[in-house]
GUGUVEX-199803 format. One record per atom (N, C-alpha, C): x, y, z; atom name. Coordinates in Angstrom, 2 decimals. Example, Ala and Ser with C-alpha at 12.3 -4.5 7.8 and 13.67 -1.06 7.14 Angstrom:
! residues 2
<<13.19,-5.69,7.80>,N>
<<12.30,-4.50,7.80>,CA>
<<13.20,-3.30,7.80>,C>
<<12.85,-2.25,7.08>,N>
<<13.67,-1.06,7.14>,CA>
<<12.90,0.03,7.87>,C>
***
This chain:
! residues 89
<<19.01,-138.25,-8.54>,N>
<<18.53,-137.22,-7.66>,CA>
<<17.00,-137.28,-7.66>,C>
<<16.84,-137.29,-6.66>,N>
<<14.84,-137.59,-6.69>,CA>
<<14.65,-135.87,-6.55>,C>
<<13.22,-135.84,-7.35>,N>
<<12.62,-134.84,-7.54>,CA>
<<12.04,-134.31,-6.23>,C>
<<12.12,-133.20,-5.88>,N>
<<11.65,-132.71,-4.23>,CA>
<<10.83,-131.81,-4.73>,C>
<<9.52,-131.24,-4.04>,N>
<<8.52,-130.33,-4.25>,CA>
<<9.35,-128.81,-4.41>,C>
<<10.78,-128.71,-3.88>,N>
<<10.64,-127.24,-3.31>,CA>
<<11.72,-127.01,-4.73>,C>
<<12.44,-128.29,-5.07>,N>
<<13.45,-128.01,-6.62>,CA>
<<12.30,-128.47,-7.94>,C>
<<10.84,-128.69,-7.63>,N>
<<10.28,-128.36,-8.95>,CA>
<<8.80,-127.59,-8.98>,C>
<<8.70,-127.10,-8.06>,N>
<<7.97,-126.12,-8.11>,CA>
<<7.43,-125.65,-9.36>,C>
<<8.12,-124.53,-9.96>,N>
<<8.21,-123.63,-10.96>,CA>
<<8.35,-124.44,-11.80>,C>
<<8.35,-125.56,-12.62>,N>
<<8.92,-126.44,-13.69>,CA>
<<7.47,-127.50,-13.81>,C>
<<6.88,-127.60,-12.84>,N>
<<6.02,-128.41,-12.59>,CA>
<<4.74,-127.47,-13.16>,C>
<<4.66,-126.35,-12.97>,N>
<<3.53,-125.40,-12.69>,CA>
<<3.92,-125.18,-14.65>,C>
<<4.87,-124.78,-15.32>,N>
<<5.00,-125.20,-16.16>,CA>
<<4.56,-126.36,-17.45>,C>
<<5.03,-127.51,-16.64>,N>
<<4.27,-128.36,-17.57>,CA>
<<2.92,-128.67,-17.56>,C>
<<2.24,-128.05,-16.44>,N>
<<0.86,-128.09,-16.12>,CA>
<<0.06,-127.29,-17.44>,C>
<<0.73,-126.04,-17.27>,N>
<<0.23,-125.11,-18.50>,CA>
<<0.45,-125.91,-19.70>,C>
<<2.09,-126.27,-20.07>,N>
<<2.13,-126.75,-21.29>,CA>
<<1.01,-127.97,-21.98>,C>
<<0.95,-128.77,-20.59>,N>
<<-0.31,-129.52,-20.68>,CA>
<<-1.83,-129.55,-21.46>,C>
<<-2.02,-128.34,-20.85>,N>
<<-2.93,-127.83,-21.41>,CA>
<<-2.85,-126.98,-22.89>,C>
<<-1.89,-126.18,-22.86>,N>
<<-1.53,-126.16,-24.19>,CA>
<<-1.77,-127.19,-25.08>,C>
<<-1.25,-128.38,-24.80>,N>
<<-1.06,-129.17,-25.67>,CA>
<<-2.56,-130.17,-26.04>,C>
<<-3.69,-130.33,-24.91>,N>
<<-5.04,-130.45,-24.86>,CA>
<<-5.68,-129.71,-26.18>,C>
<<-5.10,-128.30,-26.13>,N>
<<-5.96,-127.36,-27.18>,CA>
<<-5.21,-127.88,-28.55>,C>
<<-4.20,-128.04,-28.85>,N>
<<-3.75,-128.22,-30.12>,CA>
<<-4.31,-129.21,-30.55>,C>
<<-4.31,-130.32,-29.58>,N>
<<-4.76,-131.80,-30.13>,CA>
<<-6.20,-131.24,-30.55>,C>
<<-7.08,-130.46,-29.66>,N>
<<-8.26,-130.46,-30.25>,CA>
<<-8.52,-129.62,-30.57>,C>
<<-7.72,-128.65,-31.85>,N>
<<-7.49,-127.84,-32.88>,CA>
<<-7.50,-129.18,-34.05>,C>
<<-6.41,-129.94,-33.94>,N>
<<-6.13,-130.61,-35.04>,CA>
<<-7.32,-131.70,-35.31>,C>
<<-8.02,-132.09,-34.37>,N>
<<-9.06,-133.20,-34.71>,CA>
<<-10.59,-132.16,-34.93>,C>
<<-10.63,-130.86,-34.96>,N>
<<-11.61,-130.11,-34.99>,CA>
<<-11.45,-129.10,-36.77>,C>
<<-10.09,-129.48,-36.87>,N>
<<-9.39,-128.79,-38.56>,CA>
<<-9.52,-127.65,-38.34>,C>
<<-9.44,-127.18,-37.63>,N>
<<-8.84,-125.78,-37.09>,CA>
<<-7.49,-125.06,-38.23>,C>
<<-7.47,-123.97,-38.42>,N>
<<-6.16,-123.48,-38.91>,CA>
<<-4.97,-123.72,-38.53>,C>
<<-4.25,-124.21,-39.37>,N>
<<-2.83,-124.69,-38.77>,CA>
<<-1.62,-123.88,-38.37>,C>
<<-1.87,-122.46,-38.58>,N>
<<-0.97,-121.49,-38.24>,CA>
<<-1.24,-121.38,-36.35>,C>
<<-2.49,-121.31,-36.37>,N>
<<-2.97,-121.31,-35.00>,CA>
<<-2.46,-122.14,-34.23>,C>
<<-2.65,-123.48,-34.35>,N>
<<-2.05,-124.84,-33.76>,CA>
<<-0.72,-124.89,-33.77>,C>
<<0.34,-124.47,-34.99>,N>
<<1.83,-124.73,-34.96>,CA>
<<1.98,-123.46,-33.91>,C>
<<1.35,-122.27,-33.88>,N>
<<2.03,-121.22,-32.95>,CA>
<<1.50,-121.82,-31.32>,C>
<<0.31,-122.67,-30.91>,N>
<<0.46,-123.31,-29.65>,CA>
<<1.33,-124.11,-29.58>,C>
<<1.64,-125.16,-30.39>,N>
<<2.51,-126.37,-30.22>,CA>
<<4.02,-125.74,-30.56>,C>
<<4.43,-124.68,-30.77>,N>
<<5.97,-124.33,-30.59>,CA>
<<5.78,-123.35,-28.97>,C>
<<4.58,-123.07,-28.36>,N>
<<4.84,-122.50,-26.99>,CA>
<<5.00,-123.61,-26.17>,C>
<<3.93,-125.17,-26.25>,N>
<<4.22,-126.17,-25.48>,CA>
<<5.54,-126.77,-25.39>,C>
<<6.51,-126.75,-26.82>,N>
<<7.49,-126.86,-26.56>,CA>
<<8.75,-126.30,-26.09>,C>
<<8.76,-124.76,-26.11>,N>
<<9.30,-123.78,-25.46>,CA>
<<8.96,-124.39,-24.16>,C>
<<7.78,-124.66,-23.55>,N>
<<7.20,-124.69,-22.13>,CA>
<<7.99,-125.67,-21.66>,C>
<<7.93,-126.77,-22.12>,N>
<<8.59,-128.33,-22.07>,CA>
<<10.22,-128.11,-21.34>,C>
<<10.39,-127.39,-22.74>,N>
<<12.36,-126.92,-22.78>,CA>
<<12.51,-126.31,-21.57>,C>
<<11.76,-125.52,-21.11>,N>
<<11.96,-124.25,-19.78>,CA>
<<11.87,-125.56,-18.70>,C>
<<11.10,-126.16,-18.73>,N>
<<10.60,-126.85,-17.31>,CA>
<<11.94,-127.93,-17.25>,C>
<<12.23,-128.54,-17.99>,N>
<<13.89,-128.87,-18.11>,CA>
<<14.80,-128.52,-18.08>,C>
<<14.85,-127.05,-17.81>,N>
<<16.12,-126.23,-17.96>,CA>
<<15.88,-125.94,-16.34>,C>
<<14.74,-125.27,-15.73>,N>
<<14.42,-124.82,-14.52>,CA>
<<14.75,-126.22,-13.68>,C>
<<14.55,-127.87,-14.10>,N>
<<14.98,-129.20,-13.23>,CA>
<<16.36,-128.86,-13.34>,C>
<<17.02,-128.79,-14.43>,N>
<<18.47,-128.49,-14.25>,CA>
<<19.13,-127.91,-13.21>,C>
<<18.99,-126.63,-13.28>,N>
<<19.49,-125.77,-12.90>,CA>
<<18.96,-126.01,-10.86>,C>
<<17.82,-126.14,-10.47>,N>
<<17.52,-126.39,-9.78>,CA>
<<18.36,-127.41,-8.97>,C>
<<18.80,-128.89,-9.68>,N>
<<19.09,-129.60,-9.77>,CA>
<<21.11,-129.29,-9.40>,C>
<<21.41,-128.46,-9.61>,N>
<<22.53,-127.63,-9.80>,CA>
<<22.86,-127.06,-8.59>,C>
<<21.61,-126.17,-8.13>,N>
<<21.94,-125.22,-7.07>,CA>
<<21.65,-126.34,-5.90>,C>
<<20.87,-127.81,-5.57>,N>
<<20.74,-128.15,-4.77>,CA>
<<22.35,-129.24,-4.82>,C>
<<22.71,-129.47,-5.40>,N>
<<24.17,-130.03,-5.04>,CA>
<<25.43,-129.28,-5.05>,C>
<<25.02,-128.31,-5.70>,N>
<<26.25,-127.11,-5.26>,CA>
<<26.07,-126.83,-3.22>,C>
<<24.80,-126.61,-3.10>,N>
<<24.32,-126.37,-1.78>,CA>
<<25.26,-127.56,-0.87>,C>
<<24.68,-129.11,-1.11>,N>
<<25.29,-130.40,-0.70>,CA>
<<27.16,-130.19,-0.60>,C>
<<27.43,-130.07,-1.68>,N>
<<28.80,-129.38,-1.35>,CA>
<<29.27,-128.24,-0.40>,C>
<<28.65,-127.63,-0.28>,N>
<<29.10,-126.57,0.91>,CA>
<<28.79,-126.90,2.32>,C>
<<28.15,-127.73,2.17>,N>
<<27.90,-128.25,3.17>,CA>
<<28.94,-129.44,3.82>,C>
<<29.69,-130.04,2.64>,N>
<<30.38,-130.77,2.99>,CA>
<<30.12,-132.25,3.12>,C>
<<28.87,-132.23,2.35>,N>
<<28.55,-133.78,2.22>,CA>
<<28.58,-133.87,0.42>,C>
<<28.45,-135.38,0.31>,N>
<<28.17,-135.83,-1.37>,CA>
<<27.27,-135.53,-2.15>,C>
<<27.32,-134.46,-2.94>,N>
<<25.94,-134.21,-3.57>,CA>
<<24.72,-135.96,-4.59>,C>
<<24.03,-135.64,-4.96>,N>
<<23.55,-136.74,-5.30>,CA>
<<24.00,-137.25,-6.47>,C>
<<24.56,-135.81,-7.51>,N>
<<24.54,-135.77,-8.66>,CA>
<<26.19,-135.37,-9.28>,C>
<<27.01,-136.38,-9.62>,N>
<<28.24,-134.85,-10.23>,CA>
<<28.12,-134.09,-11.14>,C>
<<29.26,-133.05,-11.43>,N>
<<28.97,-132.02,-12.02>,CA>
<<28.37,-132.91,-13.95>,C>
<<29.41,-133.91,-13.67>,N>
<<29.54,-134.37,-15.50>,CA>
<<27.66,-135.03,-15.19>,C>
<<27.06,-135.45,-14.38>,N>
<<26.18,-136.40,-15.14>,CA>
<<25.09,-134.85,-14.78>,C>
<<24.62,-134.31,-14.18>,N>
<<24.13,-132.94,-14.53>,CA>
<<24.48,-132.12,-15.89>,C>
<<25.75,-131.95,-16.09>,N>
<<26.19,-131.67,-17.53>,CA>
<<25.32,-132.00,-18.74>,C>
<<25.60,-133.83,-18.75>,N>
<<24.86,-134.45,-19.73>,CA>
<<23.59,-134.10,-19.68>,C>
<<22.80,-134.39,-18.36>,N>
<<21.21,-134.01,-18.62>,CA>
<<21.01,-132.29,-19.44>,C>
<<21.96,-131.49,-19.06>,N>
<<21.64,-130.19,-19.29>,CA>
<<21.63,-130.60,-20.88>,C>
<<22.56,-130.88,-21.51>,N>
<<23.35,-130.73,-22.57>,CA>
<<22.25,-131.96,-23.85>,C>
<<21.77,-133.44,-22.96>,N>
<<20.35,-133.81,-22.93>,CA>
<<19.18,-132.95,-23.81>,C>
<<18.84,-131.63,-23.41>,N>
<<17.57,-130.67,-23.16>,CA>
<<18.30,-130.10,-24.21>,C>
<<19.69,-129.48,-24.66>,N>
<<19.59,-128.18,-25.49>,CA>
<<19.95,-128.56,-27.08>,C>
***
């Protein structure tokens, strides 16, 4: 299933932040910064990560459920969507 602007929107805008999140940790850790500080950014980048994979999922979900009602072949079946979900958790 190719990625479309309008099914990653919100997931994209996501890893943008996490991105940056993850900019500051790195230069927490090469600056010796406190490490309580840095592990509490680097468990939000990965929360961030997890969400933006869960939001492709699901996204990913509602646009071939859609394909089905429509009455054509979605891109994706239910089992290999499954795996990716199941992939992430």
């Amino acid at each position: 299933m190719k990625l479309r602007p309008e099914m990653t929107g919100d997931a994209l805008t996501r890893l943008k932040r996490a991105r940056g999140q993850l900019n500051a940790v790195i230069e927490m850790m090469e600056n010796g910064e406190d490490c309580r500080e840095a592990l509490t950014q680097l468990a939000a980048v990965s929360k961030a990560i997890d969400r933006a994979g869960f939001k492709i999922i699901a996204s990913g979900m509602r646009h071939c459920d859609a394909a089905r009602g429509r009455g054509e072949t979605p891109e994706m079946t239910e089992a290999e969507l499954e795996k990716l979900f199941l992939a992430l958790a």
